[in-house]
The first five atom37 places (N, CA, C, CB, O) and aatype in JSON, in Angstrom:
{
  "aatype": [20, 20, 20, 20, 20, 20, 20, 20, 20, 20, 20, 20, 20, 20, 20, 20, 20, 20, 20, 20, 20, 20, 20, 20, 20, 20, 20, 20, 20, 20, 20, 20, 20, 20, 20, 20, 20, 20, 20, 20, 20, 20, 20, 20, 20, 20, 20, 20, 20, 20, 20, 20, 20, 20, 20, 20, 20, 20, 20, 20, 20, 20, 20, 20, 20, 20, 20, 20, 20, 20, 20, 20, 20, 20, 20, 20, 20, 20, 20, 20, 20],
  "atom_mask": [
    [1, 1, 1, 1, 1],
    [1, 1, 1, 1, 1],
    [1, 1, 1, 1, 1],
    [1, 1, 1, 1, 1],
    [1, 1, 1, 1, 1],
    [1, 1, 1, 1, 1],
    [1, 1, 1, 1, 1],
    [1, 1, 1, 1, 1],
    [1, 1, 1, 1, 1],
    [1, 1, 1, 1, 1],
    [1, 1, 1, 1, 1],
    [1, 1, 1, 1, 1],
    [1, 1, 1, 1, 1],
    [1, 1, 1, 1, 1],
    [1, 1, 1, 1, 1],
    [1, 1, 1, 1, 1],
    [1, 1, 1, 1, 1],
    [1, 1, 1, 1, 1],
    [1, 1, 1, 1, 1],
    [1, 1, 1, 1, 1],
    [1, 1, 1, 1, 1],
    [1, 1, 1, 1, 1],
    [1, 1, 1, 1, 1],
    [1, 1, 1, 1, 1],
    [1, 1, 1, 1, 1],
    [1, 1, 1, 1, 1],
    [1, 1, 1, 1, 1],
    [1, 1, 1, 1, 1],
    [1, 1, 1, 1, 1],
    [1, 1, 1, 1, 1],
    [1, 1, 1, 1, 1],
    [1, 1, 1, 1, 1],
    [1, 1, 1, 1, 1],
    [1, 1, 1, 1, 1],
    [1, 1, 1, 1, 1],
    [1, 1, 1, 1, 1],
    [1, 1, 1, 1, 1],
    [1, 1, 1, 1, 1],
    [1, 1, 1, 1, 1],
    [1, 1, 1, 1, 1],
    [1, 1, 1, 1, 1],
    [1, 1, 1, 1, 1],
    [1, 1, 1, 1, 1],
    [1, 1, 1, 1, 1],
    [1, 1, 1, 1, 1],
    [1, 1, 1, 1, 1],
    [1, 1, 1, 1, 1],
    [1, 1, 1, 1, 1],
    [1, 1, 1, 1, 1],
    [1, 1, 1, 1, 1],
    [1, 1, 1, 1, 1],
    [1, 1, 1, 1, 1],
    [1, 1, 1, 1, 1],
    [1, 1, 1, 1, 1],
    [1, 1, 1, 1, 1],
    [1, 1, 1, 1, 1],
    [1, 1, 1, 1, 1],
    [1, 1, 1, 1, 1],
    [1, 1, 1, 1, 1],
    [1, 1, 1, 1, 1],
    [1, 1, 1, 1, 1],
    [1, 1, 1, 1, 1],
    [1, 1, 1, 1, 1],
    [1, 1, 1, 1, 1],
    [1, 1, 1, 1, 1],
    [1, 1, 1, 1, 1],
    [1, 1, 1, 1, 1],
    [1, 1, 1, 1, 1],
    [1, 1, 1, 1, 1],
    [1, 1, 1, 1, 1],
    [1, 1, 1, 1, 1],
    [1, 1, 1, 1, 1],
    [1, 1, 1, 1, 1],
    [1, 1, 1, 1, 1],
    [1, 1, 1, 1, 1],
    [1, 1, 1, 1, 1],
    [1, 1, 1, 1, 1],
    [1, 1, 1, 1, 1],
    [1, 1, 1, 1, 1],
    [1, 1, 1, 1, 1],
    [1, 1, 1, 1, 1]
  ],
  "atom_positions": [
    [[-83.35, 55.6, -43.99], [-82.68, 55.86, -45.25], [-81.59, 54.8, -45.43], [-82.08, 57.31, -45.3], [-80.78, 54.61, -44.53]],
    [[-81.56, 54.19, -46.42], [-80.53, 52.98, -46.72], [-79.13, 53.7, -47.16], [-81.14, 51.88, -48.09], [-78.95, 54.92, -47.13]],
    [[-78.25, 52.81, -47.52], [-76.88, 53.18, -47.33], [-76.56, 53.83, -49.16], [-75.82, 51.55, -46.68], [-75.5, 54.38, -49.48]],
    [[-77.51, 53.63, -49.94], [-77.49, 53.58, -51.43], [-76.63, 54.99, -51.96], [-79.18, 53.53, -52.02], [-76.0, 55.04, -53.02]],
    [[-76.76, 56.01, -51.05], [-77.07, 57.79, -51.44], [-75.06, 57.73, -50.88], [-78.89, 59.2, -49.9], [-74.17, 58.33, -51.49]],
    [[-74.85, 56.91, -49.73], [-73.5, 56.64, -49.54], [-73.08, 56.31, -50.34], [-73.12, 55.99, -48.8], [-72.59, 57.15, -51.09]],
    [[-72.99, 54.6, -50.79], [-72.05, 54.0, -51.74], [-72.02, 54.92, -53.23], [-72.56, 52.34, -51.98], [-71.04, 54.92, -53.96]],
    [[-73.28, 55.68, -53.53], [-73.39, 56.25, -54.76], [-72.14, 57.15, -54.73], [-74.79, 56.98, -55.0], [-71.31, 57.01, -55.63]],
    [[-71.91, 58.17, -53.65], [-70.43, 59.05, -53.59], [-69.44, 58.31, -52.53], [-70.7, 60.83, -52.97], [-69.0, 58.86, -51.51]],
    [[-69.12, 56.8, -52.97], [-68.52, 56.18, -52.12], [-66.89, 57.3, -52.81], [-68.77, 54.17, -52.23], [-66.15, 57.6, -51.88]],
    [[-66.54, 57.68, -53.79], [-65.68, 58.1, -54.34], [-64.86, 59.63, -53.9], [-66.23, 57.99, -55.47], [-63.76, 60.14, -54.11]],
    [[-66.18, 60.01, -53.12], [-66.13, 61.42, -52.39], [-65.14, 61.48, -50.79], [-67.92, 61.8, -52.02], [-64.62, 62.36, -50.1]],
    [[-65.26, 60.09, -50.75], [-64.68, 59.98, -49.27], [-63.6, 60.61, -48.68], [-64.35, 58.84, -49.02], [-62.68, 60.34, -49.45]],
    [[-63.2, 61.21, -47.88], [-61.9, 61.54, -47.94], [-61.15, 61.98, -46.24], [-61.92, 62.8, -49.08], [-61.9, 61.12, -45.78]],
    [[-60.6, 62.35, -45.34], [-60.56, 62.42, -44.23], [-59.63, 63.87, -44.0], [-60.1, 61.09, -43.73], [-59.38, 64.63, -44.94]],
    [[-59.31, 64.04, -42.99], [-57.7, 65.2, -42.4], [-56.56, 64.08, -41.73], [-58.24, 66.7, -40.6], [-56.67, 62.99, -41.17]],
    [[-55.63, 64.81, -42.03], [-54.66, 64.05, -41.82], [-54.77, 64.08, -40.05], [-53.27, 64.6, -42.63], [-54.02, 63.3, -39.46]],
    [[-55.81, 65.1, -39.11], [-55.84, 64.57, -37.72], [-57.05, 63.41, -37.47], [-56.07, 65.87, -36.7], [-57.35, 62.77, -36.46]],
    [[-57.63, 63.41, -38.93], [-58.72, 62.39, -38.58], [-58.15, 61.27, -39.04], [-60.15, 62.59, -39.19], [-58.87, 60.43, -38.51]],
    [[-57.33, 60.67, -39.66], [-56.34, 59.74, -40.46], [-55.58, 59.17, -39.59], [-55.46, 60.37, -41.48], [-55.31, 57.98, -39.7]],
    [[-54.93, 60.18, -38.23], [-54.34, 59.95, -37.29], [-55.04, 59.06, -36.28], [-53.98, 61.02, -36.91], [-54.55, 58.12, -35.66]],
    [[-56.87, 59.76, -36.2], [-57.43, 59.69, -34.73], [-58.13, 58.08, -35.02], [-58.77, 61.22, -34.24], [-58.58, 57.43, -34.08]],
    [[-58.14, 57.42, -36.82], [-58.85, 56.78, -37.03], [-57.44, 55.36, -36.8], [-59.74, 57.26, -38.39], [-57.71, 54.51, -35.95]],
    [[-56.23, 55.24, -37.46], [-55.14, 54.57, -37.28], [-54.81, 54.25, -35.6], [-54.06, 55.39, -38.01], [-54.32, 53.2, -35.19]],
    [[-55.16, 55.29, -34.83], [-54.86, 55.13, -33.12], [-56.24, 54.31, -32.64], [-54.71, 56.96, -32.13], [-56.15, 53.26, -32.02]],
    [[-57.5, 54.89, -32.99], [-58.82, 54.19, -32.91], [-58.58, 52.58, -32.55], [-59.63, 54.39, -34.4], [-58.6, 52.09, -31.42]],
    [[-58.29, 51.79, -33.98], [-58.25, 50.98, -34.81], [-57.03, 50.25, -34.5], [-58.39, 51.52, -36.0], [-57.19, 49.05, -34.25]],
    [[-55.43, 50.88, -34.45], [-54.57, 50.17, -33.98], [-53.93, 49.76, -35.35], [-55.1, 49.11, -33.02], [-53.34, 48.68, -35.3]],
    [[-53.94, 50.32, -36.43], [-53.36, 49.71, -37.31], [-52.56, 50.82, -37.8], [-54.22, 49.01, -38.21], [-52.53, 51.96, -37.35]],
    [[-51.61, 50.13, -39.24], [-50.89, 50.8, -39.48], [-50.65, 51.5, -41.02], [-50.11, 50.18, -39.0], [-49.65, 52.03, -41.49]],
    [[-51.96, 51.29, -41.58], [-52.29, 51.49, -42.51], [-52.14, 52.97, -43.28], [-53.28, 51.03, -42.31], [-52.92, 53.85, -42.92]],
    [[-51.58, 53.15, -43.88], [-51.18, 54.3, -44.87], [-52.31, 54.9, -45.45], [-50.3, 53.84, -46.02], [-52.56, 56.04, -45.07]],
    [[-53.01, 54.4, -46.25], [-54.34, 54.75, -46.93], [-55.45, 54.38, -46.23], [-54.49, 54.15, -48.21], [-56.26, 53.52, -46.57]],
    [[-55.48, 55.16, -45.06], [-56.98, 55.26, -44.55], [-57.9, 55.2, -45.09], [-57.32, 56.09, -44.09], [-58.56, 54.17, -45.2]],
    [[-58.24, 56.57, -45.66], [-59.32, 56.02, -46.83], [-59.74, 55.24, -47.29], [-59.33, 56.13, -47.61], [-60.95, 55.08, -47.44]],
    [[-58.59, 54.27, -47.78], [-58.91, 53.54, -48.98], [-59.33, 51.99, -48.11], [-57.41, 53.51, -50.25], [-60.11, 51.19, -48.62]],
    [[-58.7, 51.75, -46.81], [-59.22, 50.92, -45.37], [-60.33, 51.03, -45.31], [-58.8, 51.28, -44.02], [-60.91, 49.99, -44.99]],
    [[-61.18, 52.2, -45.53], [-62.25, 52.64, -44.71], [-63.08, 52.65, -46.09], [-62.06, 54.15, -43.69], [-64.25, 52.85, -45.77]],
    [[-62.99, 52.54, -47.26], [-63.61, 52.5, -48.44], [-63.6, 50.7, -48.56], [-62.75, 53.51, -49.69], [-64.8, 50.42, -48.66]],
    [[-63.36, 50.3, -48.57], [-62.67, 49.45, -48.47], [-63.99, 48.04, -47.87], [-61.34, 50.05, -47.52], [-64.57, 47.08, -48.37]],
    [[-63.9, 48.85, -46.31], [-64.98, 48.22, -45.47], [-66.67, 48.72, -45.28], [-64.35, 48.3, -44.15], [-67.62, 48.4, -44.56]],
    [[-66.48, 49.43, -46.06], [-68.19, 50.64, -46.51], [-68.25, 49.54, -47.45], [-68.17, 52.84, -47.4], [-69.34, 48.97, -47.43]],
    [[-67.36, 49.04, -48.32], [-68.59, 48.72, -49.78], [-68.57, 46.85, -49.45], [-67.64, 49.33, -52.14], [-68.78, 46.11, -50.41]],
    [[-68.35, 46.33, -48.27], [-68.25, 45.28, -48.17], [-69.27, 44.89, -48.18], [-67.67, 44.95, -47.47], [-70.09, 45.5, -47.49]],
    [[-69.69, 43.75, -48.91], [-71.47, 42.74, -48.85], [-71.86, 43.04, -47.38], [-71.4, 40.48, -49.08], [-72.88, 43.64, -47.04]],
    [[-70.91, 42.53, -46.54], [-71.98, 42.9, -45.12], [-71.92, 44.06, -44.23], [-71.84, 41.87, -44.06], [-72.09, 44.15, -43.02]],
    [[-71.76, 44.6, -44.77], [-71.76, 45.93, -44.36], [-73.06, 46.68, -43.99], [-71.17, 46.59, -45.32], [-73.92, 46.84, -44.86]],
    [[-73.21, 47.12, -42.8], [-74.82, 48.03, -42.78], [-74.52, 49.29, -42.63], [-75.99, 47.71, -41.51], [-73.72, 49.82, -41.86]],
    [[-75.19, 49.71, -43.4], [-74.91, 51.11, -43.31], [-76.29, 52.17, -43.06], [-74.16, 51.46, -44.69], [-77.12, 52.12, -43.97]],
    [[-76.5, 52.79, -42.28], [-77.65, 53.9, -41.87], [-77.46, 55.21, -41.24], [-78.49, 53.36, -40.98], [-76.74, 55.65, -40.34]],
    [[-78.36, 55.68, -42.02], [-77.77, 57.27, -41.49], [-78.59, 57.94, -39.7], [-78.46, 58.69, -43.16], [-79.61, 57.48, -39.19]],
    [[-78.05, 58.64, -39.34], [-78.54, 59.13, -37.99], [-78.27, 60.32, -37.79], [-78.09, 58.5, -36.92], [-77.19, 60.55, -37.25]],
    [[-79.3, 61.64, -38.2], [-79.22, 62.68, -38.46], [-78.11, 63.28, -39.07], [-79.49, 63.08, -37.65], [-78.09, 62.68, -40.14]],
    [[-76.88, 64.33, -39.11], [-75.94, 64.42, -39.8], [-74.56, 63.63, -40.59], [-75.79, 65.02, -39.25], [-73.76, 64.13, -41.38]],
    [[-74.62, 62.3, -40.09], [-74.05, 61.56, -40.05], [-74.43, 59.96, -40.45], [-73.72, 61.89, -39.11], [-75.42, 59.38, -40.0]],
    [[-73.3, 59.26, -41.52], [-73.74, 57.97, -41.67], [-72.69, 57.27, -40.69], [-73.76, 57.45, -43.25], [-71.55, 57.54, -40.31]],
    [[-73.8, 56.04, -40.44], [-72.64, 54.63, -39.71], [-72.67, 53.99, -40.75], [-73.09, 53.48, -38.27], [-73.4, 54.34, -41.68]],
    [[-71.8, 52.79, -40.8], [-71.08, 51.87, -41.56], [-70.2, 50.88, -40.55], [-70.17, 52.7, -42.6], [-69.04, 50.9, -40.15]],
    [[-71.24, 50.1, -40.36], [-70.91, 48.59, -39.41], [-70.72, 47.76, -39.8], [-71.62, 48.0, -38.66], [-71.79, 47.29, -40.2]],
    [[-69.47, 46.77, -40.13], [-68.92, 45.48, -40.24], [-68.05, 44.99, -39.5], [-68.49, 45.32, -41.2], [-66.97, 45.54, -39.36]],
    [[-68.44, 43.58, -38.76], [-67.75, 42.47, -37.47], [-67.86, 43.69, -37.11], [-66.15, 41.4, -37.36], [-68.77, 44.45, -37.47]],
    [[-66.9, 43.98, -36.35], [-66.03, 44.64, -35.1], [-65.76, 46.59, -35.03], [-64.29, 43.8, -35.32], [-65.23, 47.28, -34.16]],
    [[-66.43, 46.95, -36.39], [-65.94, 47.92, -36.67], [-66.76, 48.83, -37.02], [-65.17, 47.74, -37.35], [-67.63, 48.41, -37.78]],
    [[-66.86, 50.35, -36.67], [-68.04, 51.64, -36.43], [-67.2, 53.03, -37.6], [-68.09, 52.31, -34.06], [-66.22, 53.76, -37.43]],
    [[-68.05, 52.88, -38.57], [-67.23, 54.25, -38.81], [-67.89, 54.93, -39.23], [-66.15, 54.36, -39.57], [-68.94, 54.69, -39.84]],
    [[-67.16, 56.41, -38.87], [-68.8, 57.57, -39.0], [-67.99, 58.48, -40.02], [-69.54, 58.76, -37.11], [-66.89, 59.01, -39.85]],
    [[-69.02, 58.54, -41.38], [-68.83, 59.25, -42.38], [-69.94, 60.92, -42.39], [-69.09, 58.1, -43.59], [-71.11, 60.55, -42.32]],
    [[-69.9, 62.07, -42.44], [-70.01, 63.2, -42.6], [-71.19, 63.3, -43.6], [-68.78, 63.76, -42.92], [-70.82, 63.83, -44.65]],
    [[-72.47, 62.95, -43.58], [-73.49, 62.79, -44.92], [-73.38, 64.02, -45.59], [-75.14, 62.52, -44.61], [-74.08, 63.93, -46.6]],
    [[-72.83, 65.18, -45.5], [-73.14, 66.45, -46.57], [-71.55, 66.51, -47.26], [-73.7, 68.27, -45.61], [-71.26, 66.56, -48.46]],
    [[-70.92, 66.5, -46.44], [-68.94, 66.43, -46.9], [-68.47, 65.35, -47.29], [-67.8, 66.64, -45.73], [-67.57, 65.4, -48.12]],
    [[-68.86, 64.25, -46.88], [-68.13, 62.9, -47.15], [-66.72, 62.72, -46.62], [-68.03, 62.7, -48.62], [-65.82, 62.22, -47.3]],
    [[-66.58, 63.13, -45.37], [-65.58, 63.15, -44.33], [-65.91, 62.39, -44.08], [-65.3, 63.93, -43.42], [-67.09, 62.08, -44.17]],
    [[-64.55, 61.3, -43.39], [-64.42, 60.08, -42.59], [-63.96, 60.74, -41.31], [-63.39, 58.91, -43.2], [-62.85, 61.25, -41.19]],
    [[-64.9, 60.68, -40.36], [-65.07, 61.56, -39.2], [-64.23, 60.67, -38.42], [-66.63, 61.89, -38.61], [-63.31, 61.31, -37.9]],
    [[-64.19, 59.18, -38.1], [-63.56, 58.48, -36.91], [-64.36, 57.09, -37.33], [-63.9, 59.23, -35.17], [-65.47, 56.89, -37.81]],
    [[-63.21, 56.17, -36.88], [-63.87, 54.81, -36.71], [-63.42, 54.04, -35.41], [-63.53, 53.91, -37.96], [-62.43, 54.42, -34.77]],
    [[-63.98, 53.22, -35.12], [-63.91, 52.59, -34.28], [-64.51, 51.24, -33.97], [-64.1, 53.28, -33.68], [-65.54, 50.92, -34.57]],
    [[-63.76, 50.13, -32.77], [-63.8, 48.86, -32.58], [-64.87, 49.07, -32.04], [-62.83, 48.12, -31.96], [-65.07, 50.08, -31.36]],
    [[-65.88, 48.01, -32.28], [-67.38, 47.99, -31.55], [-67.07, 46.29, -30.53], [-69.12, 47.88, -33.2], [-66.52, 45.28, -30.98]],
    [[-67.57, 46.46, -29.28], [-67.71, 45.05, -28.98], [-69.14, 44.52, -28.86], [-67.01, 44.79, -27.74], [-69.34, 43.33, -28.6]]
  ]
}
């Protein structure tokens, strides 16, 4: 399944303020609008995005983030090496 059914409710995205936390500690940054970081790097040209049973990935360079396919929760991201 391609990433299309994502970017279509790229607008839905949204996180908890312990997932906002767990994704800023992840990541190492200091970014205020998670979300909008993590929206940000979903709709980028190189971006791949595929789903894997309940859950989509969204891979660009260095970076893993797992979005919630029925909620559109930003579950956690993370540095890939």
């Amino acid at each position: 399944m391609d990433g299309t059914a994502l970017l279509g409710h790229v607008d839905r995205l949204h996180t908890t303020a312990l997932g906002a936390a767990r994704i800023r500690r992840n990541l190492g940054i200091d970014e205020r609008d998670v979300v909008g970081f993590c929206r940000g790097q979903i709709m980028r040209a190189d971006c791949a995005i595929y789903r894997q049973g309940k859950n989509w990935y969204c891979e660009t360079d260095a970076l893993r983030i797992t979005v919630n396919a029925s909620s559109f929760t930003i579950i956690t991201a993370h540095r890939v090496e």
